[in-house]
SEDRENBA-784844 format. One record per residue: residue number from 1; residue in one letter; x, y negated, z negated of N, C-alpha, C in turn. Coordinates in steps of 0.001 Angstrom, whole numbers, plus 500000, padded with zeros to 6 digits. Example, Ala and Ser with C-alpha at 12.3 -4.5 7.8 and 13.67 -1.06 7.14 Angstrom:
! SEDRENBA-784844
{atom 1 'A' {513190 505690 492200} {512300 504500 492200} {513200 503300 492200}} {atom 2 'S' {512850 502250 492920} {513670 501060 492860} {512900 499970 492130}} 
***
This chain:
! SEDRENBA-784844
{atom 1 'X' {478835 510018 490649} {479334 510211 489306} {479136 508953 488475}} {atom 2 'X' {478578 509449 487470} {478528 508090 486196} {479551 506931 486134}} {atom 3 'X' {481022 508040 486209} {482293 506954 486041} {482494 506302 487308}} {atom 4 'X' {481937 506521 487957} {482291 505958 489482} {481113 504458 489388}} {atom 5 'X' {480341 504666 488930} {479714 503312 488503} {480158 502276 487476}} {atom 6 'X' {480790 503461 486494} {481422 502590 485506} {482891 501524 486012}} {atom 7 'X' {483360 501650 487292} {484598 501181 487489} {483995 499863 487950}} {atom 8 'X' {482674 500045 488415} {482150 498701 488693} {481418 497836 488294}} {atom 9 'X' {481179 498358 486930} {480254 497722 486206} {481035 496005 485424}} {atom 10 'X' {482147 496195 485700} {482754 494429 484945} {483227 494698 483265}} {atom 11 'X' {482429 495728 483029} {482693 495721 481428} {483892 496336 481307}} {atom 12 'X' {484606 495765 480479} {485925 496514 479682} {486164 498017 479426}} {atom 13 'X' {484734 498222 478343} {484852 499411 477262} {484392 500582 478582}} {atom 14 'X' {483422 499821 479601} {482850 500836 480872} {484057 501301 481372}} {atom 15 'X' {485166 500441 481951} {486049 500526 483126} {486787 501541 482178}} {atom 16 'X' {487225 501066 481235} {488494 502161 480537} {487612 502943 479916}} {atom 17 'X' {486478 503381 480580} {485732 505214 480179} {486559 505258 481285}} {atom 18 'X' {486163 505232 482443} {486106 505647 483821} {487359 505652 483646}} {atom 19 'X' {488314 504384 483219} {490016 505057 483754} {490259 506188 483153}} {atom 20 'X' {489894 506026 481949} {490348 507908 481062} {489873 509410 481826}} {atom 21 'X' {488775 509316 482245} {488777 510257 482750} {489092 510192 484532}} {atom 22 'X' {489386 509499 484563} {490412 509203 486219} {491844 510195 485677}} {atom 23 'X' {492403 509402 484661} {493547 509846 484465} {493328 511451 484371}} {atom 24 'X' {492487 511755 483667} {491964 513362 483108} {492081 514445 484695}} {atom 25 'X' {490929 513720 484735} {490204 514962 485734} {490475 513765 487307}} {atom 26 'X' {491551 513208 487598} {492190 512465 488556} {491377 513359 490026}} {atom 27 'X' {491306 513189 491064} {491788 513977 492344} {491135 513648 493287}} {atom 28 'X' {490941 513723 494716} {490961 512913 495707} {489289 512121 495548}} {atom 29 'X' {488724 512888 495104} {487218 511625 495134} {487086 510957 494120}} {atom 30 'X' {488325 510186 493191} {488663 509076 492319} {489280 507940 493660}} {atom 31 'X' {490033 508404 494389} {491043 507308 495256} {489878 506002 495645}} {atom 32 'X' {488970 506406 496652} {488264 505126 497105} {487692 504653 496279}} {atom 33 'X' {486676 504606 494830} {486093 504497 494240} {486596 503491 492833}} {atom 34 'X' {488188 504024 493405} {489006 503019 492485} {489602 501863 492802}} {atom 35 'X' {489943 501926 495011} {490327 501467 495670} {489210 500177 495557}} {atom 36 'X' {488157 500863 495698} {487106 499882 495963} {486960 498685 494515}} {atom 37 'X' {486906 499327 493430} {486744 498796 491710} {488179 498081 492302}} {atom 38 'X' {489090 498134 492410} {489887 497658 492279} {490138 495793 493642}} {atom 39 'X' {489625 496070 494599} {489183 495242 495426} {488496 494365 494919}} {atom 40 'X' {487397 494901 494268} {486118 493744 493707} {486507 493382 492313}} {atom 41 'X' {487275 493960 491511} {487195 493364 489904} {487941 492184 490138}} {atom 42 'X' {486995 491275 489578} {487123 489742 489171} {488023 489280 488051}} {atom 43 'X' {488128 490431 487273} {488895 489945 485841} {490335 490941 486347}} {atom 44 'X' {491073 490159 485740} {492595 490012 486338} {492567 491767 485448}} {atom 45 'X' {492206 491777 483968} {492852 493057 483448} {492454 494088 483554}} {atom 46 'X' {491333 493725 484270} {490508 495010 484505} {491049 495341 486087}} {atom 47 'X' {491197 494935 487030} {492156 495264 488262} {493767 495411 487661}} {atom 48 'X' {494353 495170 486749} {495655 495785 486532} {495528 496650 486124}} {atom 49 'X' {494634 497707 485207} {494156 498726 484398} {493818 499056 486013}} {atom 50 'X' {493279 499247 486784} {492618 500035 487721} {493967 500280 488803}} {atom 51 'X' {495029 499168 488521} {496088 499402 489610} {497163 500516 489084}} {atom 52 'X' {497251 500163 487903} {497775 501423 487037} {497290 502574 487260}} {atom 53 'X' {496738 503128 487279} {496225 504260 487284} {496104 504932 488984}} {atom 54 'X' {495620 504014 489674} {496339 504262 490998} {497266 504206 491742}} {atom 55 'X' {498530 503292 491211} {499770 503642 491272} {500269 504906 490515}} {atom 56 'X' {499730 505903 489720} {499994 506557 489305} {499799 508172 489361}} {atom 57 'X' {497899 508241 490436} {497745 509094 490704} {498551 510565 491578}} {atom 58 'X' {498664 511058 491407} {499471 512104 492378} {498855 512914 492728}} {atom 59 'X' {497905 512804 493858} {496915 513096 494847} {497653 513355 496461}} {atom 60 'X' {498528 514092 497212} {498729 514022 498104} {497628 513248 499332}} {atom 61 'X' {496457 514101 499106} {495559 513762 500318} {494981 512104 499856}} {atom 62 'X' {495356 511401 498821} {494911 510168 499154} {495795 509271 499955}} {atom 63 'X' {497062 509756 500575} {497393 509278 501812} {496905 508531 502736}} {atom 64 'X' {495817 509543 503064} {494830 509485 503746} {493786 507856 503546}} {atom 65 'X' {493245 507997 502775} {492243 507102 502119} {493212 505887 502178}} {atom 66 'X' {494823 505727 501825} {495249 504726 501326} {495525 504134 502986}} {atom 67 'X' {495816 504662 503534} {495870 504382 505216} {494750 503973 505672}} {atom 68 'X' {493583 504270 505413} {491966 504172 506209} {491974 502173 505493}} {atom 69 'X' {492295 502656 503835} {492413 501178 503625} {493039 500337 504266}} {atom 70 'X' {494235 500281 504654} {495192 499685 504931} {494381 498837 506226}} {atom 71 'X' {494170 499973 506940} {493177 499709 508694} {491954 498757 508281}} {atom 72 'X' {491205 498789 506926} {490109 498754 507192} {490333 496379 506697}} {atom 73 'X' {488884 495918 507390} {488877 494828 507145} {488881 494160 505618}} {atom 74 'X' {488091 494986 505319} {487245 494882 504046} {488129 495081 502715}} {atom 75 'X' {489416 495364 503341} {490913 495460 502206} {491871 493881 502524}} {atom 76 'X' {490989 493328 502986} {492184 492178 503443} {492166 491041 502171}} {atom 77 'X' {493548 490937 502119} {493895 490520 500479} {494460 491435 499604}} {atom 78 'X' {494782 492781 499697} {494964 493787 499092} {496100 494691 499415}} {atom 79 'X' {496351 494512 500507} {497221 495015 501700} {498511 495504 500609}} {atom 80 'X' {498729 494442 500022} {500758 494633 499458} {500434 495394 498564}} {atom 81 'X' {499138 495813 497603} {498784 496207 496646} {499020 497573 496630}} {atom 82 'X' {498532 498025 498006} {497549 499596 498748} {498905 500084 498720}} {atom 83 'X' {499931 499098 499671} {501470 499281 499709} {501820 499709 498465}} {atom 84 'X' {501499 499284 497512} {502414 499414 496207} {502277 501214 495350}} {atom 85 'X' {500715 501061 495638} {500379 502052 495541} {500632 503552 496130}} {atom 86 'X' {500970 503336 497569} {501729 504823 497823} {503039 504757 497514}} {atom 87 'X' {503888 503963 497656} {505466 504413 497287} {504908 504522 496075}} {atom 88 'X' {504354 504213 495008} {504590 504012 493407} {504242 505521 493547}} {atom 89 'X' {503528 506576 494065} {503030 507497 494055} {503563 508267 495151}} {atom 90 'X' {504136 507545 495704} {505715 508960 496517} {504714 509312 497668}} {atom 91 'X' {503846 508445 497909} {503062 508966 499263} {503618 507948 500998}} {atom 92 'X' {504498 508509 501112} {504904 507701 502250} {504475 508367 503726}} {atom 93 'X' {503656 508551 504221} {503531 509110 505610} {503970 508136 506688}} {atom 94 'X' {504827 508461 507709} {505667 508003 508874} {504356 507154 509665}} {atom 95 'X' {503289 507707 509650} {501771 507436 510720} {501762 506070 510009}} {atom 96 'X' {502270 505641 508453} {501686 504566 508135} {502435 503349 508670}} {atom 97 'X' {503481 503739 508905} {504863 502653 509048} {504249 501772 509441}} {atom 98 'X' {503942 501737 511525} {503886 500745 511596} {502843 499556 511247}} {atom 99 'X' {501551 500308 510729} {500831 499316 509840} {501415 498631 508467}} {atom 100 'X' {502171 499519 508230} {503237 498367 506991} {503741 497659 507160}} {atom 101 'X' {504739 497478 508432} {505216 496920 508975} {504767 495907 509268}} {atom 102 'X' {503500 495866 510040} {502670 494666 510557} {502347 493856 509018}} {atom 103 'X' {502150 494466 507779} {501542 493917 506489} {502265 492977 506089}} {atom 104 'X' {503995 493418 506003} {505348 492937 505716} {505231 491659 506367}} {atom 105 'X' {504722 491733 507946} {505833 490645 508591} {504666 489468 508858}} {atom 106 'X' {503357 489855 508524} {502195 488954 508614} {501600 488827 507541}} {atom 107 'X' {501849 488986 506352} {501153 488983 504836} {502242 487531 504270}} {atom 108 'X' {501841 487036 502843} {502880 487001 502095} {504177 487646 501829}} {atom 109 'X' {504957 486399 501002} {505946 486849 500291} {505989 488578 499222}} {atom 110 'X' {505029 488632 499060} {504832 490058 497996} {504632 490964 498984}} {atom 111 'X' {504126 490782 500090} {503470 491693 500984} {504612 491743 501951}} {atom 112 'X' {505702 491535 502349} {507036 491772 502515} {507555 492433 502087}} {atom 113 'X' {507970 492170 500534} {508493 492967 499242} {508383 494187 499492}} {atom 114 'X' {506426 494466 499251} {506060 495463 499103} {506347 496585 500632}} {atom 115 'X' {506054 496244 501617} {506775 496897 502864} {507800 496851 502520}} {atom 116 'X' {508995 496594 502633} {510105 496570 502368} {510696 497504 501730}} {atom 117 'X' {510133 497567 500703} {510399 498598 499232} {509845 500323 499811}} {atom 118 'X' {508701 500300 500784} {508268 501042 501243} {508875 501569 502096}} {atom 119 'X' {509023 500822 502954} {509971 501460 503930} {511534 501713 503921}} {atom 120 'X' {512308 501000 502897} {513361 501487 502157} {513183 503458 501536}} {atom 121 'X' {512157 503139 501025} {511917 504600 500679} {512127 505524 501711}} {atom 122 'X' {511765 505468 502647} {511312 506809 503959} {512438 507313 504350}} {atom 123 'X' {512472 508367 504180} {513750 509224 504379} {514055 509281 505689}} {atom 124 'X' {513310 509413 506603} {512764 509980 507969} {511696 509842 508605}} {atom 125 'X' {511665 509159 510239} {510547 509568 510929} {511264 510100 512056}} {atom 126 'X' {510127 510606 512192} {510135 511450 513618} {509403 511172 514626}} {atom 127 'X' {509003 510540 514941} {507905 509671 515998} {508471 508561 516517}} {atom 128 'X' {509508 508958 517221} {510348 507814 517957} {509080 506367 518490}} {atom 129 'X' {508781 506549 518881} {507806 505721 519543} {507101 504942 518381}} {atom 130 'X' {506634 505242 517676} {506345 504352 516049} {507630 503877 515681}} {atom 131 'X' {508861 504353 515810} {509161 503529 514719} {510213 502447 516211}} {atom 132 'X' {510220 502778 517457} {510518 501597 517942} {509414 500380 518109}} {atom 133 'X' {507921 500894 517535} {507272 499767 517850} {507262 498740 516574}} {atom 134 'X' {507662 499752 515139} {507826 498632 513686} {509144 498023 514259}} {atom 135 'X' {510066 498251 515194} {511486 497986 514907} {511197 496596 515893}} {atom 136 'X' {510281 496483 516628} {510399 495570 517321} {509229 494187 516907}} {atom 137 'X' {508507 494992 516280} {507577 494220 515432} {508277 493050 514245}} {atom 138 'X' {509078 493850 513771} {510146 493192 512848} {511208 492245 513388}} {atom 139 'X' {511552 492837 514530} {512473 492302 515310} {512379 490481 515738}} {atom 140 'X' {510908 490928 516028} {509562 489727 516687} {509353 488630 515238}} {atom 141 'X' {509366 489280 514189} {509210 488678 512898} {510194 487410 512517}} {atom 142 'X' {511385 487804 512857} {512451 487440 512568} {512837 485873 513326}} {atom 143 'X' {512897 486149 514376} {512730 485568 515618} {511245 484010 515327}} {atom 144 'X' {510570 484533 514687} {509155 483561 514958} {509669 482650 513624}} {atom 145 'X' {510005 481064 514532} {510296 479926 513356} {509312 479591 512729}} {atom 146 'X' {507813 480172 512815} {506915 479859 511582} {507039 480948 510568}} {atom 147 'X' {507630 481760 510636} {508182 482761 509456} {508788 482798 508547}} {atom 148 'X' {509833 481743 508801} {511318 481332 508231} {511560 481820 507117}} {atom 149 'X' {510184 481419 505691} {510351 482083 504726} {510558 483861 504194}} {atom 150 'X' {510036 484479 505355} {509391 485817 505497} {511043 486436 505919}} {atom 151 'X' {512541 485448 506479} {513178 485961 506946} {514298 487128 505990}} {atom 152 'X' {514278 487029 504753} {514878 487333 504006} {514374 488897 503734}} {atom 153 'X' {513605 488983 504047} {512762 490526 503730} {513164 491306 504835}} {atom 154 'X' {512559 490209 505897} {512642 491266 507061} {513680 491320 507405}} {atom 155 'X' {514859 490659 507350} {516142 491243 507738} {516491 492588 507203}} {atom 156 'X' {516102 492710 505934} {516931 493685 505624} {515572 495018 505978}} {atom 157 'X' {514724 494768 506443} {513760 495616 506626} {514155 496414 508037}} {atom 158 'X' {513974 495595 508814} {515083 496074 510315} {515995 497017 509736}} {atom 159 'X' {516974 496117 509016} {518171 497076 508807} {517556 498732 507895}} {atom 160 'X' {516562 498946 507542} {516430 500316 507197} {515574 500545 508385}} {atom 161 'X' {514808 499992 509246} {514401 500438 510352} {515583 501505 511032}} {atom 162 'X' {516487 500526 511479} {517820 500557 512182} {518255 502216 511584}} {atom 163 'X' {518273 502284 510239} {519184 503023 509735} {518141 504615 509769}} {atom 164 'X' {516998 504322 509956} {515947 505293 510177} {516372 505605 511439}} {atom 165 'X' {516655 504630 512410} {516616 505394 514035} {517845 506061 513939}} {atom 166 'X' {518847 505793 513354} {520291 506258 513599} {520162 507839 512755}} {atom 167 'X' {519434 507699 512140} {519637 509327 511310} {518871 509781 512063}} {atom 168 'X' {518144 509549 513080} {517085 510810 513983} {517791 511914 514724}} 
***
C-alpha cells in the first residue's frame, strides 16, 4: 500500500496522509507497518503522531503483532512503548504477562511504569504456571541490589501479581 510507504518516508505532510487514513480505514494490516514507522522515525513528532494513533487503534487481533513485537530483537528500545500501546487499547492477553514482566523488571524506569500500569489492568489469568513464573520473576527483581531504583515499581507490581493469584 502507498500509505504504508508513506509512514516511512520522514516527511511530515507523507506521514500524516498515512496517519489519516490509518485512523479511517484502521485494521490489522496497519499494526506492523506502523509498529515498524514508528521504531525507525527519527523525528521525535513524527513517532508521537505514529504512537497516537496506535495507542488508539482498536484492532483486537493486533494483540498478536504487539506480542511478536515484544519477542522480537529488532523492537529493543521500544519495549515500554509496545506496552503502552496495548493497555492504551484495552488489549491485555494473560500469554503476554510474563514477557511484560521481564520488560518491567529489566528495562528502565518508564518500562516499569509501563508494565506496571499493564499489569494493574488484568483482571485475570488463568495460567497458573505464567503467572507464578512473572511472580517470581518480580520477586527476583526486587531482591537484585543492582535494581534498587526499579524497587518502587516492582513492589507494587508483585502486589497485583499477588492479588491476581488470590482471585484465581
Amino acid at each position: 500500500m502507498k500509505e504504508f510507504q508513506q509512514l516511512q518516508s520522514g516527511d511530515w505532510e507523507q506521514v500524516q496522509s498515512a496517519l489519516e487514513a490509518a485512523r479511517d480505514r484502521g485494521d490489522i494490516r496497519w499494526v506492523r507497518p506502523l509498529l515498524e514507522a514508528f521504531r525507525d522515525a527519527g523525528d521525535e513528532a513524527i513517532r508521537e503522531a505514529i504512537g497516537d494513533v496506535l495507542g488508539s487503534l482498536k484492532v483486537s487481533e493486533a494483540a498478536d503483532v504487539f506480542q511478536d513485537a515484544l519477542d522480537d530483537p529488532e523492537y529493543a528500545g521500544v519495549e515500554a512503548d509496545i506496552i503502552s500501546f496495548m493497555w492504551n487499547t484495552g488489549l491485555m492477553p494473560e500469554e503476554a504477562l510474563l514477557r511484560v514482566a521481564e520488560v518491567g523488571t529489566s528495562g528502565d524506569y518508564r518500562a516499569a511504569l509501563e508494565a506496571l500500569t499493564w499489569i494493574e489492568q488484568l483482571e485475570s489469568v488463568q495460567n497458573e504456571h505464567l503467572l507464578l513464573e512473572a511472580i517470581l520473576l518480580v520477586r527476583g527483581s526486587i531482591e537484585d541490589v543492582n535494581r534498587i531504583e526499579l524497587k518502587s515499581l516492582a513492589e507494587p507490581m508483585l502486589e497485583a501479581l499477588h492479588a491476581l493469584e488470590r482471585a484465581q
